[in-house]
C-alpha positions in Angstrom: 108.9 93.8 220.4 105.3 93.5 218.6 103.3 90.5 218.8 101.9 88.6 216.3 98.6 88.7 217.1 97.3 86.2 213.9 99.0 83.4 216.7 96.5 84.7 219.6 92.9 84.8 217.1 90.8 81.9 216.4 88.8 81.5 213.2 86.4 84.3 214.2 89.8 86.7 213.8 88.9 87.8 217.0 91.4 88.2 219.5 91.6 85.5 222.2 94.5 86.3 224.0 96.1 90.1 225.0 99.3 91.6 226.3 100.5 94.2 228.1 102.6 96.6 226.9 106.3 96.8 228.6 106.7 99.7 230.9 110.6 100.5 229.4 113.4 97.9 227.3 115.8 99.3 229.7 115.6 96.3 232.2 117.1 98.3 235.2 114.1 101.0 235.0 111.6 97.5 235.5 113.8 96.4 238.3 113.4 99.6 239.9 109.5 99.6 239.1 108.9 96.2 240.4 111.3 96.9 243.6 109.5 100.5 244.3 105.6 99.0 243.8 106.1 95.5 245.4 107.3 97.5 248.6 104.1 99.8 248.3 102.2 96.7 247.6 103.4 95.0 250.4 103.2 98.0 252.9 98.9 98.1 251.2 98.5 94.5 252.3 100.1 94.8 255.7 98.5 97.9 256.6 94.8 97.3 255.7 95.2 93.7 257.1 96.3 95.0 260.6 93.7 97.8 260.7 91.1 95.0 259.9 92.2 92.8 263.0 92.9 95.1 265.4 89.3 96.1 264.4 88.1 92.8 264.5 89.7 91.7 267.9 89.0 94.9 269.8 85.4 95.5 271.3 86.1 99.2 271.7 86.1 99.3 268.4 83.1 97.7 267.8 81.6 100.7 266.1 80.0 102.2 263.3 82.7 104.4 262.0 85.5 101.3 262.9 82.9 98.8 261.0 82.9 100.6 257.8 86.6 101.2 258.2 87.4 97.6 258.6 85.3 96.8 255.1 87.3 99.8 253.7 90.4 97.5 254.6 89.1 94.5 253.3 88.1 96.4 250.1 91.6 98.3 249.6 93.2 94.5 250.1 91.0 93.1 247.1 91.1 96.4 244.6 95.0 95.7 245.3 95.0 92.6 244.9 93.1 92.3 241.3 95.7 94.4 240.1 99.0 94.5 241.2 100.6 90.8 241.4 100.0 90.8 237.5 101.6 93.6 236.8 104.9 92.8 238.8 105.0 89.5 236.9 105.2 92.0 233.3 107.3 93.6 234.4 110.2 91.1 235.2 108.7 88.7 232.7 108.7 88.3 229.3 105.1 86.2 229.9 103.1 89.5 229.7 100.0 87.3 227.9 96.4 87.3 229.6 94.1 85.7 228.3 90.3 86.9 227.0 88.7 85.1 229.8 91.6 86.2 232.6 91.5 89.9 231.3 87.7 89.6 231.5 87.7 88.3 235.3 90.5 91.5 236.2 88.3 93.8 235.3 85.4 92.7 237.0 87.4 92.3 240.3 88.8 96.1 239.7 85.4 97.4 239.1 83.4 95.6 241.7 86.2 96.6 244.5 86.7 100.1 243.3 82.7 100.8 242.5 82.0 99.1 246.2 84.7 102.0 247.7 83.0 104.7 245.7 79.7 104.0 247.6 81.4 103.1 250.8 83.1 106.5 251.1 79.8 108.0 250.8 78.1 105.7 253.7 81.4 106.7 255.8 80.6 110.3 255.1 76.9 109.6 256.2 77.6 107.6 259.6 79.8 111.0 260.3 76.7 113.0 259.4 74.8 111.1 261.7 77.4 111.1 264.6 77.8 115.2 264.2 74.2 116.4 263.4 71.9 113.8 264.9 73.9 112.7 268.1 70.7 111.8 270.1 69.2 109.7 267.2 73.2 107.7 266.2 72.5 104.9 268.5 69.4 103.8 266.3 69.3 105.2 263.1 73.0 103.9 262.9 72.7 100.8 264.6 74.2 97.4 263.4 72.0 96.2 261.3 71.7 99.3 259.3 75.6 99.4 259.0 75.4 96.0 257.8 72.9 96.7 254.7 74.8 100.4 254.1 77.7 98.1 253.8 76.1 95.4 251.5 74.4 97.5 249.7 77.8 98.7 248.8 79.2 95.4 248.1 76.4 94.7 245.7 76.2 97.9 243.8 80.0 96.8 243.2 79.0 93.2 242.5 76.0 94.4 239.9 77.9 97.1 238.0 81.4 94.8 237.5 79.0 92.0 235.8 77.5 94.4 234.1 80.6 96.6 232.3 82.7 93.0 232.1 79.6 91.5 230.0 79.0 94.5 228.2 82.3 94.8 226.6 83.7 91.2 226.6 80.5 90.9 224.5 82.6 93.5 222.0 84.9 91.4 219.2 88.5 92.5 219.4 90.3 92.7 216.2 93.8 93.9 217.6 96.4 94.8 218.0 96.7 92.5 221.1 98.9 94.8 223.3 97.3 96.9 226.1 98.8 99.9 226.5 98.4 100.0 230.0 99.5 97.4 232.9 96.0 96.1 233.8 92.7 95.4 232.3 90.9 98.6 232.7 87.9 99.9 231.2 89.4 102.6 228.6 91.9 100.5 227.2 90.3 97.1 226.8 87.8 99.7 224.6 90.2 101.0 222.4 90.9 97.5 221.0 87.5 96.4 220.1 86.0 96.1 216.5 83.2 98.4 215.1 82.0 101.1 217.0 81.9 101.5 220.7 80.4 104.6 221.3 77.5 103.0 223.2 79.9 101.1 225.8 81.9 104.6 226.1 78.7 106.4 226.7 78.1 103.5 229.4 81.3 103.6 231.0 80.6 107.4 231.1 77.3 106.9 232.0 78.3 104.7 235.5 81.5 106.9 236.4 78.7 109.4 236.5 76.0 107.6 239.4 79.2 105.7 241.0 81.6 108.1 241.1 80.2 111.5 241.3 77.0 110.5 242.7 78.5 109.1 245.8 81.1 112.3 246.0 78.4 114.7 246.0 76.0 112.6 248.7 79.9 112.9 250.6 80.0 116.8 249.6 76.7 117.2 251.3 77.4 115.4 254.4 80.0 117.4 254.8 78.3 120.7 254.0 75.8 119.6 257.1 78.8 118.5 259.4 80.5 122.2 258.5 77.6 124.3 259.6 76.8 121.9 262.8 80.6 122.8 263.8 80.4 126.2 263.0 77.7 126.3 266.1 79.5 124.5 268.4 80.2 126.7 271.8 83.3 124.5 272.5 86.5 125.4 270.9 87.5 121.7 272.0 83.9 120.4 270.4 84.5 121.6 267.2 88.0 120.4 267.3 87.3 116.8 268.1 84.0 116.6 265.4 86.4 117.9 263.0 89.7 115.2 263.9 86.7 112.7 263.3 86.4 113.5 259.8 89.9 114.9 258.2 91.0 111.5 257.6 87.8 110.4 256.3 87.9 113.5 253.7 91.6 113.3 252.9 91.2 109.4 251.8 88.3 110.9 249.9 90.3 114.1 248.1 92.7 110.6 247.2 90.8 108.2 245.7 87.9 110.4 244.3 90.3 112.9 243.2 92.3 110.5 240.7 89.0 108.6 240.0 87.5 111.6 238.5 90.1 112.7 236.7 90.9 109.1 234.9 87.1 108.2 234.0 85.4 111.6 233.9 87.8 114.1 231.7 87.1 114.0 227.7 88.2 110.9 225.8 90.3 113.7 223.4 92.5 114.0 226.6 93.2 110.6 227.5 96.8 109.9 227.0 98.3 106.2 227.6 101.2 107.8 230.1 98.9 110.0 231.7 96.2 106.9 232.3 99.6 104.4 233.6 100.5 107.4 235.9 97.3 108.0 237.7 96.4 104.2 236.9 99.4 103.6 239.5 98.3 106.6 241.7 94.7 104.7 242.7 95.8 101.3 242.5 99.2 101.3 244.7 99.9 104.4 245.9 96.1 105.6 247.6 96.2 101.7 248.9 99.4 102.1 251.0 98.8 105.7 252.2 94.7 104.8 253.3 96.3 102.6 256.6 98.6 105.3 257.3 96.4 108.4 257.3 94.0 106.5 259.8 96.8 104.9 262.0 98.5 108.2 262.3 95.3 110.1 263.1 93.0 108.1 265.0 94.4 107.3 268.5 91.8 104.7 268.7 93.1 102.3 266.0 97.2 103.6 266.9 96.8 102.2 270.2 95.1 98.6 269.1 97.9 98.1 266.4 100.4 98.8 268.8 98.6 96.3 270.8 98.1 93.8 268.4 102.4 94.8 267.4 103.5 94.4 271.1 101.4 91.0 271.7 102.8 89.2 268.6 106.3 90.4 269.9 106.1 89.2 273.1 104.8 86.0 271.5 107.5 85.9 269.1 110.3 86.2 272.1 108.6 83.0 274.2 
């Protein structure tokens, strides 16, 4: 069903109000949809919310590494968050409208939470560095204050660049049509409906996924390199095996979110296909979210054994 987008424009013609485009008319394939990613939505919020308290309420883990995994929590929960309840509404709801202003405030949630976990990654990768390479030096050149400002440094590089892109191209007329052709106000998209000539908001988008995407990956790439060669000189078979369990969940949450990140904002615009974009769109957004809680619970006994905690109290309290 198209939209008549003269309804949604004010004298200006420029559009005022969007929509987004329906996944399928066949309404059992949206029931499914809805069913399948509220259930991986649900199992996102859950999981990074537990990890987060049994963080927060156990002084064991009242560590570097466990201090940037609890703002990775916090982080998943928001990038989530900005995205997803909106899109379960389209697609069991005929009220698929956003507004400028609402489409405008998505976007900057979705780029401040997902530019803050580009640069968090890489101080996560750095903290490992430290921990592996510099052992005797962790305790000071790691301490808490530093992993404060790593961590808000992270949060405000987030902060500065989702003001920046939002302004930038809600500063763009938009001429129609009004349908998005994907399920959330992303970058690429919102572009491809603006008047005139957007080559210099392309070349910026291009221009950021370059210093806040691969910028952080190859500062994470390097880290690693060091950590690799450290290991390789370690006398201890059991040594090498522990530095290493320290880090595969670390660089397999990485080869997740970087891998799809790279792949949606970094390939040639020729390539970009609106299927293509939904499919990994979904991928980072939903699918990444739920597995991140997962891949640390299942291999970190450390954080296993304060969620089972955490599980066991709030049974027993649920029992009195």
């Amino acid at each position: 069903m198209k939209l008549n987008c003269s309804l949604w424009q004010d004298n200006s013609m420029s559009v005022k109000q969007f929509a987004f485009t329906k996944f399928s008319e066949v309404t059992e394939q949206c029931f499914l949809l809805f069913t399948l990613i509220l259930l991986m939505f649900l199992a996102s919020l859950t999981g990074n919310a537990l990890i987060a308290l049994a963080i927060w309420t156990n002084p064991v883990l009242h560590t570097p590494m466990y201090f940037f995994l609890a703002n990775l929590s916090l982080l998943e929960i928001g990038y989530t968050c900005s995205v997803i309840p909106k899109m379960l509404q389209s697609l069991v709801s005929e009220a698929r409208g956003i507004s400028r202003e609402g489409c405008a405030t998505q976007m900057f949630f979705f780029t401040f939470f997902a530019i803050s976990e580009c640069c968090l990654l890489a101080a996560m990768a750095y903290d490992r560095y430290m921990a592996i390479c510099s052992p005797l030096h962790y305790a000071t050149r790691m301490s808490r204050g530093v992993c404060a400002q790593l961590a808000m440094i992270s949060w405000g590089v987030g902060c500065t660049v989702g003001l920046g892109q939002t302004n930038y191209i809600f500063s763009l007329d938009f001429c129609g049509p009004c349908e998005i052709d994907h399920f959330f106000c992303d970058l690429p998209p919102i572009l491809a409906l603006a008047c005139g000539d957007t080559s210099h908001n392309e070349a910026a988008v291009f221009v950021v996924a370059i210093l806040c995407i691969s910028s952080p990956f190859l500062l994470i790439i390097a880290s690693y390199g060091r950590i690799l060669a450290a290991v390789l000189i370690m006398p201890s078979p059991e040594g090498r095996r522990k530095a290493l369990s320290t880090c595969s969940s670390h660089l397999l949450v990485v080869t997740l979110f970087y891998g799809s990140g790279s792949v949606t904002y970094l390939r040639p615009k020729a390539s970009h296909s609106p299927g293509t974009d939904k499919l990994l769109a979904l991928f980072y957004t939903v699918v990444t979210s739920m597995l991140n809680p997962i891949i640390y619970s299942l291999r970190n006994k450390e954080v296993k054994a304060a969620l089972q905690r955490i599980l066991w109290e709030k049974k027993v309290l649920t029992h009195e």
